[in-house]
N, C-alpha and C positions, 0 to 999 in steps of 0.2 A: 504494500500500500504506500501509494505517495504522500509524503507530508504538504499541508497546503499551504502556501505562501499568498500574501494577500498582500495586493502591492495597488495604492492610489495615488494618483497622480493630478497637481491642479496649479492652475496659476492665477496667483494673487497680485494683483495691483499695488506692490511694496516691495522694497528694499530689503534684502536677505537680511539684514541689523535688526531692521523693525520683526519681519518673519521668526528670527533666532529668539528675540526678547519674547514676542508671544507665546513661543513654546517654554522658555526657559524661567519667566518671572511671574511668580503667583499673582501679581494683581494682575495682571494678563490672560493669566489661561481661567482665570475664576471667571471673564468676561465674557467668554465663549465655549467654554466647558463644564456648564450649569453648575456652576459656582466651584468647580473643584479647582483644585491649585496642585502644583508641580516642584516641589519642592528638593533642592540639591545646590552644591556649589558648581557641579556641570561640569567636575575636574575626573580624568579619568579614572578606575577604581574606587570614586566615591559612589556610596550610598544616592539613591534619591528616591521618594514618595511620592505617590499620586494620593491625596487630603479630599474628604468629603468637608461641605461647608465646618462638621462638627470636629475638626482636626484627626475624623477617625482615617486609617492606611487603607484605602481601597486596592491599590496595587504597588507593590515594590519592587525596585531591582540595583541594577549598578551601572554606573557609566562605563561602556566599554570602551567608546571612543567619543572624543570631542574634541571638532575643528569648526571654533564658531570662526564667520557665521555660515558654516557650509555644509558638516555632517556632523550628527548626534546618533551615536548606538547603543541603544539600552539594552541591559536583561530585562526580563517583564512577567511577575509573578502575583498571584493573588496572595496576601501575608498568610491565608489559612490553606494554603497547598502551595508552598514554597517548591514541591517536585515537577510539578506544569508549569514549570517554564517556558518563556518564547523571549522573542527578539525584535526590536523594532528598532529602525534606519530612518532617519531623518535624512534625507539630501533636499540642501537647497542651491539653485542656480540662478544667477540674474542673467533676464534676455529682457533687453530692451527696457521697460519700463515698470517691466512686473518680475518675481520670482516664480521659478518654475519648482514645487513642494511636490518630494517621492517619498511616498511614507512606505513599508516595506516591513510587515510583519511575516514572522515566519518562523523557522525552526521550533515549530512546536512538538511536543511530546506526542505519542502514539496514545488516542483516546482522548487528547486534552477537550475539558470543557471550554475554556480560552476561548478555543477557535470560532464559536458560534457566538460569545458573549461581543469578541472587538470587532467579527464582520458586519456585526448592526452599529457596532458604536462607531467606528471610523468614518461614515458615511456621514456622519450628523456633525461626527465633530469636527470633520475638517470643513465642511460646507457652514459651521459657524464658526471659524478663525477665518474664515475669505471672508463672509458677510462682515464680520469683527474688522478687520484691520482694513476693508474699504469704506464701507459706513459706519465705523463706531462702536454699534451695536451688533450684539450675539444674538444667535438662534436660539431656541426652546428646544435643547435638544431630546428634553425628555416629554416632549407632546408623544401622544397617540395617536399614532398610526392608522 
């Protein structure tokens, strides 16, 4: 059985700097990522969290790599099954007038629940960091469907 790699690709009307900041600084991702925050120093080998508004750990991992403002490679685990582990790839690229954003989830474990939980969320959250960082304002990424 193949492992599924889940790779989105979009371009945002900003500057790879501004792009980096969104993904990297809590008041930022709280703006478009229904209020959750991203917290870490974003140096390789460290620790970082993904915080629910109540400061609870919705998912953890480790910086594997970081080349701001270009690529960010996390591990990516939920704190209560630390062994379903995956991987997510930030690439960003300036063309022209906007950044070109490859989010790039994948290596995930054989059976992982993960894989079902971020092919819904990716879609919302990246479609409210483009809305965010061109108008201001985030999406509802948890309206129903």
């Amino acid at each position: 059985m193949t492992k599924p790699k889940l790779v989105y690709t979009t371009y945002i009307r900003t500057t790879p700097k501004k792009l980096w900041e969104a993904i990297t600084k809590p008041e930022f991702t709280a703006q478009y990522w229904g209020k959750m925050t991203n917290v870490s120093d974003w140096k390789r080998g460290s620790k970082w969290e993904h915080h629910n508004p109540d400061s609870e750990v919705w998912i953890t991992g480790k910086v594997l790599e970081s080349t701001p403002p270009k690529r960010l490679v996390l591990s990516w685990a939920d704190p209560d099954d630390l062994k379903d582990k995956s991987r997510v790839t930030f690439a960003l690229e300036a063309v022209e007038d906007m950044t070109c954003l490859t989010v790039t989830h994948g290596s995930f474990k054989a059976g992982s629940t993960m894989v079902k939980k971020v092919s819904g969320g990716w879609p919302r959250v990246l479609s409210s960091l483009k809305t965010f960082l061109e108008t201001g304002r985030g999406l509802n990424i948890f309206c129903k469907h």
